[in-house]
C-alpha positions as CSV (number, residue, x, y, z in Angstrom):
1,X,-72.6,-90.8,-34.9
2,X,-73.0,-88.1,-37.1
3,X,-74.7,-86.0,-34.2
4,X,-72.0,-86.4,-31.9
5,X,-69.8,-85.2,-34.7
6,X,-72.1,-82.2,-35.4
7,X,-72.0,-81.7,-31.8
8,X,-67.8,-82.0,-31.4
9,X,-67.8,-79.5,-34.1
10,X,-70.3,-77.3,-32.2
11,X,-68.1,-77.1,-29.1
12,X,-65.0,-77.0,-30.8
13,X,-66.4,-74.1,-32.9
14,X,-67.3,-72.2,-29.6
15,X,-63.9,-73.0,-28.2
16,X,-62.5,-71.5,-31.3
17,X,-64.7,-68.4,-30.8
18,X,-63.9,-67.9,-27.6
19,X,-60.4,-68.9,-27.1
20,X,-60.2,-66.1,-30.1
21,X,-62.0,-63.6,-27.7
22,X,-60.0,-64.8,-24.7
23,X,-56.5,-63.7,-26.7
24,X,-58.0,-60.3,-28.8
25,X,-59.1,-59.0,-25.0
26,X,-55.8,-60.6,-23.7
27,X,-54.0,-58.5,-26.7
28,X,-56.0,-55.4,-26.0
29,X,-54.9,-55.6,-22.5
30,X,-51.5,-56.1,-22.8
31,X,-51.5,-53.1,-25.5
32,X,-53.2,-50.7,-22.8
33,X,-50.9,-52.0,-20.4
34,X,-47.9,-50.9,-22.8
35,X,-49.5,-47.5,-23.3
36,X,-50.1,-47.2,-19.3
37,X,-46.4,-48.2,-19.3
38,X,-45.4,-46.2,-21.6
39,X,-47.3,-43.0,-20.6
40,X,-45.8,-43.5,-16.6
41,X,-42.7,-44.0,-18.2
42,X,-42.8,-40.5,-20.3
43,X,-43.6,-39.0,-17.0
44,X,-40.8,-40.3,-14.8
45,X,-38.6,-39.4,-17.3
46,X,-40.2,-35.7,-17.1
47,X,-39.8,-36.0,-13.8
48,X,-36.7,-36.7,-14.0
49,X,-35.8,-34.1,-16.3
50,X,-37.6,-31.6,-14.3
51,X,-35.2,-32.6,-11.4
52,X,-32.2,-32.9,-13.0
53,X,-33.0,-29.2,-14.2
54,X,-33.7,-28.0,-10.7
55,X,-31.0,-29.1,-9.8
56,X,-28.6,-27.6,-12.3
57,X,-30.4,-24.2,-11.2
58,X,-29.6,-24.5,-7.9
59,X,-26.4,-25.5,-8.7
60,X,-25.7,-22.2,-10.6
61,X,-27.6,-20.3,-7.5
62,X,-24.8,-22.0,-4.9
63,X,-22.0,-20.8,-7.5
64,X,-23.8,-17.1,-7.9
65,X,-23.6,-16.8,-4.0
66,X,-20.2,-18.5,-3.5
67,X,-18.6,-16.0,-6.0
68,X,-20.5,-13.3,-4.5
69,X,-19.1,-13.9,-1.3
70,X,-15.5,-13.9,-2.7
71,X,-15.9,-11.0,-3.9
72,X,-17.8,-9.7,-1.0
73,X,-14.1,-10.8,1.1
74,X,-12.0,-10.2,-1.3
75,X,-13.3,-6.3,-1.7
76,X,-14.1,-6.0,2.1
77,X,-10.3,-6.9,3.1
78,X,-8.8,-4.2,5.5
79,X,-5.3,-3.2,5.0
80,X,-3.0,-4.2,7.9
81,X,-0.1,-2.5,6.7
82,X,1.2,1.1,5.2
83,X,4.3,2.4,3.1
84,X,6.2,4.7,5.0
85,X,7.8,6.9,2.3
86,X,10.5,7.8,4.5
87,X,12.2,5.0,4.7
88,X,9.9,2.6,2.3
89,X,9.2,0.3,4.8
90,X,6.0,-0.9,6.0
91,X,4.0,0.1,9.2
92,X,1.3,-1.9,10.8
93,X,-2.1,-0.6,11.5
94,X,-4.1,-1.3,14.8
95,X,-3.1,-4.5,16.1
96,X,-1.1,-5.9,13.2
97,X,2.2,-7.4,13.9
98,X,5.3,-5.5,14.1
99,X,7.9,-7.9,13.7
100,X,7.6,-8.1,9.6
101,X,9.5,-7.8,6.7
102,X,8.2,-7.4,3.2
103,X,10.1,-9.5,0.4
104,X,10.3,-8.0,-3.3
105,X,12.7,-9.3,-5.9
106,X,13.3,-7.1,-9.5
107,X,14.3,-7.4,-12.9
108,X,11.7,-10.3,-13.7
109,X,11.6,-13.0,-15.3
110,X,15.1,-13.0,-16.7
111,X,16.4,-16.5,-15.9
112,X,16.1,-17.4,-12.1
113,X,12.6,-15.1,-11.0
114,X,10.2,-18.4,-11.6
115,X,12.7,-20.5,-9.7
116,X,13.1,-18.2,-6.9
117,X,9.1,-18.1,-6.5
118,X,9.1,-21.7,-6.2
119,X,11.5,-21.3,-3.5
120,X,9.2,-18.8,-1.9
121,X,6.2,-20.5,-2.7
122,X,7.8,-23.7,-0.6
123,X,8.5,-21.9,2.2
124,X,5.1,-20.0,2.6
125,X,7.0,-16.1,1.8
126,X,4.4,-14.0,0.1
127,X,6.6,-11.3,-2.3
128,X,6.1,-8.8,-5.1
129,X,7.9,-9.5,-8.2
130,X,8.8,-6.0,-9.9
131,X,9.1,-7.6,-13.8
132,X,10.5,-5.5,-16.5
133,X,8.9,-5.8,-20.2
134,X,12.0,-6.1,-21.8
135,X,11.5,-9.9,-20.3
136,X,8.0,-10.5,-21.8
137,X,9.0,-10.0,-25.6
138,X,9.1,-13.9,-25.8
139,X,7.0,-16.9,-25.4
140,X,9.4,-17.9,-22.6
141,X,9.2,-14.9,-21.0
142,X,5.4,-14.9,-20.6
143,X,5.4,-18.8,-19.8
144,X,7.8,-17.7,-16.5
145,X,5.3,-14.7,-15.9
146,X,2.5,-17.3,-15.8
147,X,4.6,-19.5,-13.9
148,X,5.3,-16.5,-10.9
149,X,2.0,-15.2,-11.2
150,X,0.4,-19.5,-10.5
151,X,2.4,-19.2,-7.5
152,X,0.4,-16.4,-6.6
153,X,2.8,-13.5,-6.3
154,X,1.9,-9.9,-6.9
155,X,3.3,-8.3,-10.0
156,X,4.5,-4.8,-10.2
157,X,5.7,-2.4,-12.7
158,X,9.3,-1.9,-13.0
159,X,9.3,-0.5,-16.2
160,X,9.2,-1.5,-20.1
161,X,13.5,-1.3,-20.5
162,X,14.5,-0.5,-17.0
163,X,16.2,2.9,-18.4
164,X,16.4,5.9,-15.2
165,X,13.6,8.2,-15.4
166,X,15.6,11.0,-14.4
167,X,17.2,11.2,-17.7
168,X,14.4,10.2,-20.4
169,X,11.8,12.5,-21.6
170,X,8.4,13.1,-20.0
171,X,6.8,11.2,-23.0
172,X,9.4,8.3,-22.1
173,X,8.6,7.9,-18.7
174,X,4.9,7.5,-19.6
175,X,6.0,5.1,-22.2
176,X,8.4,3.0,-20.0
177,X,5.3,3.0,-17.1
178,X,2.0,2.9,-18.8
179,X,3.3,1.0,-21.6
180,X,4.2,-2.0,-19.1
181,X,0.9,-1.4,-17.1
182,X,-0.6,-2.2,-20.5
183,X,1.2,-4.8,-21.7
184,X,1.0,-6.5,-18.1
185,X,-2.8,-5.9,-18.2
186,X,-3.0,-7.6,-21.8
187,X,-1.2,-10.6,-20.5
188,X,-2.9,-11.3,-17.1
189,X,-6.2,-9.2,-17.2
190,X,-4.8,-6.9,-14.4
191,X,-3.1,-3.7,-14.3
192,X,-0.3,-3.6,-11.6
193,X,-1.1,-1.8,-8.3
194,X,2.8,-1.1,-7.2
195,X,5.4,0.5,-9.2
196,X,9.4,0.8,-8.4
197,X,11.4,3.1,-10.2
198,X,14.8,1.4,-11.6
199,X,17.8,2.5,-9.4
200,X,14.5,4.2,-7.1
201,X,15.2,7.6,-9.2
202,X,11.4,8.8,-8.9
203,X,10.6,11.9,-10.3
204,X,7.3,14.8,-10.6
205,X,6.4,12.7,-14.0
206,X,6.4,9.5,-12.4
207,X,4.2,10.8,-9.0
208,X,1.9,12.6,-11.4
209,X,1.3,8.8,-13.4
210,X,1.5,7.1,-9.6
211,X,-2.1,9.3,-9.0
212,X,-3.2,8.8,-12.7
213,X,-3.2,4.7,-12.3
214,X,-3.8,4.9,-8.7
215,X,-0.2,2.8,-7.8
216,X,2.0,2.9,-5.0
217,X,5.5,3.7,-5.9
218,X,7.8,2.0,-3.7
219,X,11.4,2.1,-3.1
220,X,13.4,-0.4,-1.1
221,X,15.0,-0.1,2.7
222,X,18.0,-2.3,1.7
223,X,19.2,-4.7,-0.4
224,X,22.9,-6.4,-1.5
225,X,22.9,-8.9,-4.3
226,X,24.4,-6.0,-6.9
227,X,27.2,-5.2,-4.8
228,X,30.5,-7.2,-5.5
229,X,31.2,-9.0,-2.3
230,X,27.9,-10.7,-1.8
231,X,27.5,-12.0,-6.0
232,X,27.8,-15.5,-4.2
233,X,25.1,-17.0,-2.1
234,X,26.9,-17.4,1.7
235,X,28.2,-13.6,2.1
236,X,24.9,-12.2,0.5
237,X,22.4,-14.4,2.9
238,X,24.7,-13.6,6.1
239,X,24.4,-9.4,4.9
240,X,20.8,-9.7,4.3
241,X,20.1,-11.4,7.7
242,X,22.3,-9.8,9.9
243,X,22.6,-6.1,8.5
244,X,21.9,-3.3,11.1
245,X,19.8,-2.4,9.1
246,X,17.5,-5.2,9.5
247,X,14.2,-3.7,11.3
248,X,10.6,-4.0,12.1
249,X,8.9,-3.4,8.6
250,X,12.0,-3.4,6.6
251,X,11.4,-3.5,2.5
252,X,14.1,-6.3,1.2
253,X,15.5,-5.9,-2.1
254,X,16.8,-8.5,-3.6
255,X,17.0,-9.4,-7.6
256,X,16.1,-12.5,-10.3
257,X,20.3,-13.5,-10.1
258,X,22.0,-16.9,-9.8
259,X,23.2,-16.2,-6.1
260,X,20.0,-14.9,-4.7
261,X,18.1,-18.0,-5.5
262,X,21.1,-20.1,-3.9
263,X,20.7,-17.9,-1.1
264,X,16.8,-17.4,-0.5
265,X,16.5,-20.5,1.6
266,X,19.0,-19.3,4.6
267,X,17.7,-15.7,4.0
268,X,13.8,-16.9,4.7
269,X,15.5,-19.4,7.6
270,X,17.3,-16.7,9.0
271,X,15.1,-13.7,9.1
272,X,12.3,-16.4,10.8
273,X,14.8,-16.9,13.3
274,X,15.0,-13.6,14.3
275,X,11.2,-13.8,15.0
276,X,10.5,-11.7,11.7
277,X,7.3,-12.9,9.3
278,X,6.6,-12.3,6.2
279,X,3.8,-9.1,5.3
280,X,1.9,-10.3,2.4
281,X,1.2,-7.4,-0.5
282,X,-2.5,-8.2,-0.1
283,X,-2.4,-6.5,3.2
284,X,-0.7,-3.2,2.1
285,X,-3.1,-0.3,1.9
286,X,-3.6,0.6,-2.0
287,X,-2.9,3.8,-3.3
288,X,-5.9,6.3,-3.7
289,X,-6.3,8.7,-6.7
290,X,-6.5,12.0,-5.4
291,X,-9.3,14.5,-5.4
């Protein structure tokens, strides 16, 4: 009896010894298992890092190349059209259409130049707005700027207080042009590429600044809206349309008033009917500074 006792308590102390055995190898395993674990995950994770920053870099690469290419068309655009200082209208070059008309509006933003480029925006009329910096000497002001500009217009220089160059001071007209280029230039990070003198009175001053900022002055071929009889919306968009002196390339003038937003809609309707389009300012060679 006290054999098979001794004997139980044989066995049962080799079961002990290795059932201990059987769970430290079991432990050692499942800790090298955690480390193999842990070491493949460490290097998906690298992996994946590795990726994610290859492909951030050739993100950036497909952004390098997609601006360079905008720029690349953007610089490598050929001018369709040129001012004829004649008779300030605009000519076509080659094989571009004859049957245009150029739309420019003054004396923005004073109350109705924002609404009027929604208006033009809607109806797909490209147009340079001519702003004066008299209008930009408030935050309201510079919000309807950014408002014209969002539309995508073209902004030129129509002098810091409108005043007529003919009668100011050389020192004044450089003021009243370069000072507006500048301003204009601090508010949208461009410098203005067309100028119009107010009431069109050029002068040697303003042609020697024209070559100076390489601008293109520009005058007008017709325009109504500050004439009496067409201050209301119907008489003014019937004169603008049907005028003899509608023509092929003619430069409309038209101004940031109450009736000429009222009447841009059957001006645009009426001019397409005629078979005119609209030239946009992109497509009018630049000036050139002079040798």
């Amino acid at each position: 009896m006290r054999k098979y006792i001794r004997t139980i308590g044989a066995i049962s102390l080799m079961t002990g010894i290795m059932t201990a055995c059987s769970e430290s190898d079991s432990s050692v395993e499942e800790e090298t298992n955690d480390e193999v674990a842990d070491d493949i995950e460490t290097e998906s994770n690298e992996e994946q890092s590795d990726e994610e920053e290859i492909d951030e870099e050739n993100e950036e690469a497909e952004e390098e190349v997609e601006n360079d290419q905008e720029l690349e068309d953007e610089t490598s655009i050929e001018p369709k059209y040129v001012l004829n200082e004649n008779n300030w209208s605009v000519q076509p070059k080659e094989d571009a259409p004859e049957n245009v008309v150029l739309m420019t509006i003054d004396d923005a933003p004073d109350e109705h130049g924002h609404k009027m480029a929604e208006v033009l925006h809607e109806h797909d009329v490209p147009a340079i707005f001519f702003v004066n910096g008299h209008f930009l000497n408030d935050e309201e002001g510079i919000e309807q700027l950014e408002e014209i500009i969002d539309y995508g217009f073209e902004i030129g220089n129509h002098t810091m207080t409108h005043q007529n160059l003919q009668n100011i001071t050389e020192e004044e007209q450089r003021q009243e042009i370069i000072g507006l280029s500048d301003k204009l230039e601090d508010l949208t990070g461009e410098r203005p590429d067309f100028f119009r003198a107010p009431h069109g009175a050029n002068t040697d001053i303003s042609a020697q600044i024209m070559n100076e900022e390489q601008m293109l002055a520009m005058n007008w071929t017709y325009g109504y809206d500050w004439v009496a009889e067409f201050t209301e919306a119907a008489p003014l968009a019937a004169q603008m349309v049907e005028t003899e002196l509608l023509q092929d390339g003619a430069n409309l003038l038209m101004h940031d008033r109450e009736w000429s937003l009222e009447a841009l809609p059957e001006i645009i309707e009426g001019l397409r009917d005629k078979g005119y389009k609209f030239v946009d300012p992109d497509d009018i060679e630049r000036a050139e500074e002079e040798a």
